[in-house]
C-alpha positions in Angstrom: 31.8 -38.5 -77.4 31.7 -39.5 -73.9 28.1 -38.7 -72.2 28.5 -37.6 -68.1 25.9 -37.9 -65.4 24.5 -34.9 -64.8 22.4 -33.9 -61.5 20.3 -31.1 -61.5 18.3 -29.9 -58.1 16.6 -27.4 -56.7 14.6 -26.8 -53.7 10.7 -25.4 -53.3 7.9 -25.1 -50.7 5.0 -27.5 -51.9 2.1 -26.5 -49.1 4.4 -24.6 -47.0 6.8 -27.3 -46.9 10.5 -27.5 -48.4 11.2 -30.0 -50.8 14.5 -31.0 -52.6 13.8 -32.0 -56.5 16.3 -33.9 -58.4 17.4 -34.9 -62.1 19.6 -37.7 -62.7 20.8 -37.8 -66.9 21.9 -41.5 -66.8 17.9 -42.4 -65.9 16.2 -39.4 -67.1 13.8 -39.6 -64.0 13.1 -36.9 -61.2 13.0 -38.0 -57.1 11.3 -35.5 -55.1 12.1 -35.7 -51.1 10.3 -33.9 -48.6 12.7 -32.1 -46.4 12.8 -32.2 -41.8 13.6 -29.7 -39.9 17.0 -30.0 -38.7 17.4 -30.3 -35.2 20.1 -28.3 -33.5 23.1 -27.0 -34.6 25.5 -29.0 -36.9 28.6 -28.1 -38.6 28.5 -27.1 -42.2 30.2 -29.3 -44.6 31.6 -27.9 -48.0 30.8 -31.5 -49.4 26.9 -30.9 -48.8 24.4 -29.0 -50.9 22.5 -25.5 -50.5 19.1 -24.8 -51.6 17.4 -21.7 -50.9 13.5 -22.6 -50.8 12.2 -19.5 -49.8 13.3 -15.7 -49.7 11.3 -12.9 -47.2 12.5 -10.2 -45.6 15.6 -10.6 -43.4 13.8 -14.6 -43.1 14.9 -17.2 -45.9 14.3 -21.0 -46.1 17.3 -23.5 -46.8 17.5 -27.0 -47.4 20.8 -29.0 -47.0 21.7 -32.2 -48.4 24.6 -34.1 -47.9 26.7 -34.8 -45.3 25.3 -35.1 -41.7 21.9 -35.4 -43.5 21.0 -39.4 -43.2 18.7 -40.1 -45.8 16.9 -37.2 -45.9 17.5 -33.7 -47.0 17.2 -31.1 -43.8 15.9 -27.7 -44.1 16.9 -24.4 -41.7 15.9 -21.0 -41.2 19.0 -18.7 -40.9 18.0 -14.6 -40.6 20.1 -12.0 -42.1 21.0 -9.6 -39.7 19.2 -6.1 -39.7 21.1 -3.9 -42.2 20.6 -6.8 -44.9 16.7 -7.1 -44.4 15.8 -5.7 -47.5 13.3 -2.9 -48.8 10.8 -3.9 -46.0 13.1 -2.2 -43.4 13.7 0.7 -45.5 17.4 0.3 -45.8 16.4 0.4 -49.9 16.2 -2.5 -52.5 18.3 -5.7 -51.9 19.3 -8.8 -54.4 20.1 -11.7 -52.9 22.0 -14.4 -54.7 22.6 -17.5 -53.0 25.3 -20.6 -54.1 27.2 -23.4 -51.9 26.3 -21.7 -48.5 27.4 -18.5 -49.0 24.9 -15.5 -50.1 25.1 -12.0 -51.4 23.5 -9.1 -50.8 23.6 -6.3 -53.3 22.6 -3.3 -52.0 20.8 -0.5 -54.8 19.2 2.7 -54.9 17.3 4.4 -57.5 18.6 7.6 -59.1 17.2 9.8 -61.9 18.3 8.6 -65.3 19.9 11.7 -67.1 19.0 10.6 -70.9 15.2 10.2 -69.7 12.9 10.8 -67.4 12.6 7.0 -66.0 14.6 6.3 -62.6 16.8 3.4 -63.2 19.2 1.8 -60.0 22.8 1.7 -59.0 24.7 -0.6 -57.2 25.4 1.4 -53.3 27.4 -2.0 -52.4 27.9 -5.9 -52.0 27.8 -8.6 -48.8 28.8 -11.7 -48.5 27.8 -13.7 -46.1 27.8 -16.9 -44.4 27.0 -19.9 -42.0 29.2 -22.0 -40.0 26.5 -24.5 -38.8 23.6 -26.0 -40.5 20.7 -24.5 -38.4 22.8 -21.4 -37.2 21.9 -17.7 -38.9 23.8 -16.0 -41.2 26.7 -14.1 -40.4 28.5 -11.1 -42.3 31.8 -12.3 -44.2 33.2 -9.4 -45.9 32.1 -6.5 -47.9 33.3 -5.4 -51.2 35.3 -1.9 -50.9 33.7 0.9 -51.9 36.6 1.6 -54.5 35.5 -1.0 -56.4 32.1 -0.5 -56.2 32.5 2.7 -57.7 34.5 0.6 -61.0 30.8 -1.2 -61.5 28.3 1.7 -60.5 26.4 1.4 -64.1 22.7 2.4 -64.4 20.3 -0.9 -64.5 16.7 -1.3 -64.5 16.6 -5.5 -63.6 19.6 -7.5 -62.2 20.2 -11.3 -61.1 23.1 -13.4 -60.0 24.9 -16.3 -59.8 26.9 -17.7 -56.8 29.9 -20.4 -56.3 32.7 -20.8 -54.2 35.5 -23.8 -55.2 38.7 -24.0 -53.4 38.2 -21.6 -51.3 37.4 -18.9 -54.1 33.8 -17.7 -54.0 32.8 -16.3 -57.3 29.7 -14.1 -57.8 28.5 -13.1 -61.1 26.3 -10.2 -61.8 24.0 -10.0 -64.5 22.0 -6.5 -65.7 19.8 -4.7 -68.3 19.2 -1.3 -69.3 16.9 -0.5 -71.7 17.5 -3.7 -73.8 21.6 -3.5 -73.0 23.6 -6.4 -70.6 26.4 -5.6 -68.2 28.4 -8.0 -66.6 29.7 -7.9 -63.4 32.6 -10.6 -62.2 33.7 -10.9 -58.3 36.0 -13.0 -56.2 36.4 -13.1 -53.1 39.4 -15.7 -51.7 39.8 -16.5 -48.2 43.0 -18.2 -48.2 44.3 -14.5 -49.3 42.7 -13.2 -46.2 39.7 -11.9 -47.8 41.4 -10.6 -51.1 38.4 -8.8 -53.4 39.0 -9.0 -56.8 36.9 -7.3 -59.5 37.6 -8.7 -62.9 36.5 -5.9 -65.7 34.3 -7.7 -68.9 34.2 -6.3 -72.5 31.0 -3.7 -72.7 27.8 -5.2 -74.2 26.5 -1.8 -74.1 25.8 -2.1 -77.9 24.6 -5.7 -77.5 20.6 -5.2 -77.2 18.6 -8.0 -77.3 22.1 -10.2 -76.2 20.6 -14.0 -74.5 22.5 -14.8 -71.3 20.8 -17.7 -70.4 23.3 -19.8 -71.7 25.7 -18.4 -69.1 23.2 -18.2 -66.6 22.8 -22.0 -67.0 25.6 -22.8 -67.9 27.3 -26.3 -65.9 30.6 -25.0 -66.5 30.3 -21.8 -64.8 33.8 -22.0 -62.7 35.6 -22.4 -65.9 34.3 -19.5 -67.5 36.4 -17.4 -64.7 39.8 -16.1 -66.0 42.8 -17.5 -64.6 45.5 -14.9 -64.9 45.3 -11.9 -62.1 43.5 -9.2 -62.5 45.6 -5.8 -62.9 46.5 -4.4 -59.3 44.4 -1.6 -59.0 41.5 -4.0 -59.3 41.9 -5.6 -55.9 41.0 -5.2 -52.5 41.7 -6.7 -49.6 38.0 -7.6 -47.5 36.7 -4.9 -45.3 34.5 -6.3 -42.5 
């Protein structure tokens, strides 16, 4: 069996400072770099890498690497525009999941839970949005229509995501538990279909309690895990800015 190199990163502030970490397989040794502000505007490559640091309000911290970078990683400070803020600006709660410059915002709000008295949340709707220049602020893409929303609107006490985009395909996976029970969420959003949402429905893992998805919340082969045929008709969208 053939062995790859793997590279695993991710970005944090160490004393209020953004720093890219980094994991090569073939040496089994970590590099830290310390991250500089990047000055001015520069164009975003799709060849580079995006590292949220830091997460506050309509405020987040990302670090770039790649292209355009020299020899050291860059970190930015794009702002979500008003209506994605979050809690804090009382437009209720907000998840955002970040992956290869893009982010998503997925808007809940908390409901009464019929089969007890605990108040669990429901998806109200998805954002995507993005950046065209390393340095600029983030800028609304597309929203998911509220038809399909409505296909996903399950009860869920905690939620997380993850976030890619290859070919021009970004993919956004939703993740969520109720009372010990998963529920997947699958999304695509394609731009060279002029902003063609796709929801792709999972089997229910309602009877699943206690079910570990961190091997698909790790998992390296995340784009392959996306089903290739089209989903049925009535499970597409075009985007709705």
């Amino acid at each position: 069996m053939v062995a790859f190199p793997r590279r695993f990163l991710f970005a944090e502030l160490v004393n209020n400072t953004p720093f890219l970490f980094e994991y090569r397989s073939e040496t089994d040794t970590w590099q830290q770099s310390e991250s500089v502000l990047a000055e001015g505007n520069s164009p975003a490559s799709p060849d580079g890498t995006y590292l949220c640091a830091a997460h506050a309000g309509p405020d987040c911290v990302m670090v770039y690497s790649g292209p355009g970078a020299d020899e050291r990683p860059v970190f930015f400070r794009p702002r979500f525009p008003h209506a994605a803020a979050g809690a804090a600006a009382g437009h209720g709660d907000r998840l955002h999941v970040y992956g290869d410059g893009s982010a998503a915002v997925v808007r809940s709000a908390a409901v009464d839970d019929p089969t007890s008295r605990a108040r669990v949340k429901v998806v109200t709707g998805v954002e995507l949005y993005g950046f065209g220049a390393v340095g600029g602020d983030w800028e609304l893409v597309a929203s998911v229509p509220g038809e399909l929303v409505e296909g996903f609107r399950k009860p869920y006490a905690v939620m997380t995501g993850l976030l890619a985009e290859r070919e021009g395909v970004v993919r956004l996976v939703l993740i969520s538990n109720c009372r010990g029970a998963w529920d997947l969420v699958w999304l695509s959003y394609d731009r060279a279909r002029g902003g063609e949402w796709r929801w792709v429905p999972v089997p229910d893992w309602g009877g699943s309690k206690g079910l570990n998805m961190a091997g698909i919340a790790v998992s390296s082969t995340f784009s392959r895990l996306w089903p290739l045929a089209a989903p049925p008709a009535s499970s597409s969208c075009g985007g709705r800015q």
